[in-house]
C-alpha positions as CSV (number, residue, x, y, z in Angstrom):
1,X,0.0,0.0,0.0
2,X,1.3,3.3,-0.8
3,X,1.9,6.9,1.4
4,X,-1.4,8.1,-0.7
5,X,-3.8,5.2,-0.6
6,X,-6.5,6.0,2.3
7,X,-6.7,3.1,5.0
8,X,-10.7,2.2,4.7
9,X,-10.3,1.1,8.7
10,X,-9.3,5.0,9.7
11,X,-11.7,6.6,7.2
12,X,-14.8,4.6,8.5
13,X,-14.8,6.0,12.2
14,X,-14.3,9.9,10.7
15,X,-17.2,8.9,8.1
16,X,-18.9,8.0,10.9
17,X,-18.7,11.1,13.1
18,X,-18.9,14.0,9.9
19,X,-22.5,11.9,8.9
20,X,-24.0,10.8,12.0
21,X,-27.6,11.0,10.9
22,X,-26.7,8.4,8.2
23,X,-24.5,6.1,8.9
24,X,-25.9,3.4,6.4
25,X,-23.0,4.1,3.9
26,X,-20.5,3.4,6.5
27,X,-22.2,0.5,7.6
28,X,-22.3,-0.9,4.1
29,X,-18.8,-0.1,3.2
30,X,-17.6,-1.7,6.7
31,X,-19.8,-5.2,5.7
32,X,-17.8,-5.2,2.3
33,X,-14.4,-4.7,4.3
34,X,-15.5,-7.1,7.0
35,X,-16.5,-9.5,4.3
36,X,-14.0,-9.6,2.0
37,X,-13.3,-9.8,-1.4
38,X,-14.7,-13.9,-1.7
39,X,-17.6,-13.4,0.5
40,X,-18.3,-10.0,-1.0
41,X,-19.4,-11.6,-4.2
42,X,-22.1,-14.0,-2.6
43,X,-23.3,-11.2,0.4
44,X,-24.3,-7.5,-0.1
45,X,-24.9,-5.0,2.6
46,X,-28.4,-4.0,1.1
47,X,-29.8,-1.7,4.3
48,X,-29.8,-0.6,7.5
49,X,-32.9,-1.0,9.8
50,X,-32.3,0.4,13.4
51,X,-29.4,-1.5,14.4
52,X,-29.7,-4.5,12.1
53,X,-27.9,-4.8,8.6
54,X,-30.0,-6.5,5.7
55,X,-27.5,-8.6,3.5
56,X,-28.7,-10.3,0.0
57,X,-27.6,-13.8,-0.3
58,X,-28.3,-15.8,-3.2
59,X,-29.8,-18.9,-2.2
60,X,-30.6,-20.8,1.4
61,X,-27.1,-22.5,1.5
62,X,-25.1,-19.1,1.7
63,X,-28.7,-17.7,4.0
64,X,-27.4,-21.1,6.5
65,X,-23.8,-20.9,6.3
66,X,-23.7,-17.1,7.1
67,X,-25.9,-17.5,9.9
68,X,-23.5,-19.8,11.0
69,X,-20.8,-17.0,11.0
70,X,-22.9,-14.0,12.2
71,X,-20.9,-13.6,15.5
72,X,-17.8,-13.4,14.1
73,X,-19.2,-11.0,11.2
74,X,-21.0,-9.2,13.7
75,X,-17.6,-8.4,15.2
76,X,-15.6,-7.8,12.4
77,X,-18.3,-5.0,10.9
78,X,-18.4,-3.7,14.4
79,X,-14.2,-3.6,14.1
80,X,-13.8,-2.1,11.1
81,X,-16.6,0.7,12.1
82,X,-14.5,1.4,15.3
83,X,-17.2,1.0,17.8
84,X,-20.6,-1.3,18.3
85,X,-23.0,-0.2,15.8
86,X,-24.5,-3.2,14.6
87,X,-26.5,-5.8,16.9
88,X,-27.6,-8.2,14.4
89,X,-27.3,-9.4,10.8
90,X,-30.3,-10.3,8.5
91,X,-29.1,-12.7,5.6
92,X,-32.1,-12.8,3.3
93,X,-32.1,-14.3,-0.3
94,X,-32.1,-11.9,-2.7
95,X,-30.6,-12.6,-5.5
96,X,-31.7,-9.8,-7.7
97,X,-30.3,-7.4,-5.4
98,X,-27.0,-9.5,-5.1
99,X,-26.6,-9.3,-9.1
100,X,-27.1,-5.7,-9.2
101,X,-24.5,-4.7,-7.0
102,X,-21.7,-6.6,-8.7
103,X,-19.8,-4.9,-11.1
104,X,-20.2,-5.9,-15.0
105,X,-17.3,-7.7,-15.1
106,X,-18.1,-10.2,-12.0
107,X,-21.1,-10.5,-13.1
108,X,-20.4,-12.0,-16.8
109,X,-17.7,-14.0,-14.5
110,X,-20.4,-15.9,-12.3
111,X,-22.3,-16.6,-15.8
112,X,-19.5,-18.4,-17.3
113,X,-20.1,-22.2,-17.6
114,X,-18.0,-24.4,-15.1
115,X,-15.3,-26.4,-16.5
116,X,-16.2,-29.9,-17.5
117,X,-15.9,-32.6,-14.6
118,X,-13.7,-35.5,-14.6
119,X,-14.8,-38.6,-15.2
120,X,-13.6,-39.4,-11.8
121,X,-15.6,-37.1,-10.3
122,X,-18.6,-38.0,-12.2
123,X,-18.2,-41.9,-11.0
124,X,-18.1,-40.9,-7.5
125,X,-20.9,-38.0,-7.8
126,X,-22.7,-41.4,-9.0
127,X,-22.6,-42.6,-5.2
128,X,-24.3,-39.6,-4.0
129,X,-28.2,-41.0,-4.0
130,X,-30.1,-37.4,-3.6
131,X,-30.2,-35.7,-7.0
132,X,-30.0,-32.3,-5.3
133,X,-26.6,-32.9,-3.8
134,X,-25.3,-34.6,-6.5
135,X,-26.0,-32.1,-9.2
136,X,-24.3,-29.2,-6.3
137,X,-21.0,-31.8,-5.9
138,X,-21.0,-31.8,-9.7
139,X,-21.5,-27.9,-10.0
140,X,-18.9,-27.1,-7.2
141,X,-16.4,-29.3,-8.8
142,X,-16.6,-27.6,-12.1
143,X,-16.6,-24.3,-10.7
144,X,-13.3,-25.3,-8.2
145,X,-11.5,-26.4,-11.3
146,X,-12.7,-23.4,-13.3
147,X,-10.9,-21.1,-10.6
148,X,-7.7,-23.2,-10.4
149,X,-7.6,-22.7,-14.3
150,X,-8.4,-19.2,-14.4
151,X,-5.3,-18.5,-11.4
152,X,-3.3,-20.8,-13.4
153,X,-3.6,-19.0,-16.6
154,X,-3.4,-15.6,-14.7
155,X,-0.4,-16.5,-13.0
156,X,1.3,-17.8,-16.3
157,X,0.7,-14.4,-18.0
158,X,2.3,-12.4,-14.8
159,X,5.2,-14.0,-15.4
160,X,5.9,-12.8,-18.6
């Protein structure tokens, strides 16, 4: 980081204080700090209600896994905002709300097709009995081995 780039964890608590009727922006730019870049893409801050954040998730497995993680989250938002501002976290699907906050280029990323399984895979995906899971093994395979080929190929063309 250079001398010139603004640290998002110092701005935050001034944002804060200069905007103290609204602090819904900072509250959403803390979640997106808090969150990440990975979890970023899956959960947006969409509001603030009271003392209660509103996050779009895309389906009921990202609603149940973050609800798993809301204490920790909780803590980090709070961490990055510099004081307790935030009681609880509302993971509600959304996914139209989730698409519309990702940037173009993210988007047309999440659309692309997963890379082709294995055969490998496929045989054992054949053991799983419930079609549901077995169609989400095969779709989380092909999107693990579409991200180890994309850092692969971005990773060969940094070293030239």
């Amino acid at each position: 980081m250079t001398a010139r780039m603004i640290d998002l964890n110092r701005l935050l608590p001034k944002l804060l204080r200069a905007n103290g009727g609204n602090p819904e922006l900072a509250v959403k730019l803390a979640w997106s700090r808090a969150a990440g870049p990975g979890l970023s893409r899956h959960a947006v801050a969409v509001r603030l209600q009271g003392r209660t954040l509103s996050v779009a998730v895309a389906d009921a497995l990202w609603q149940k896994q973050l609800d798993h993680m809301s204490a920790e989250l909780l803590f980090r938002v709070n961490n990055v905002l510099g004081r307790k501002m935030i009681d609880a976290l509302a993971f509600q699907i959304n996914s139209r709300e989730l698409s519309n906050a990702q940037p173009a280029s993210e988007a047309a990323a999440a659309k692309t097709e997963p890379a082709p399984v294995p055969d490998e895979l496929m045989f054992a995906a054949g053991a799983i009995t419930d079609h549901d899971l077995r169609e989400r093994f095969v779709r989380a395979a092909g999107n693990c081995i579409s991200r180890r080929e994309a850092r692969a190929t971005k990773s060969e063309t940094q070293e030239f």
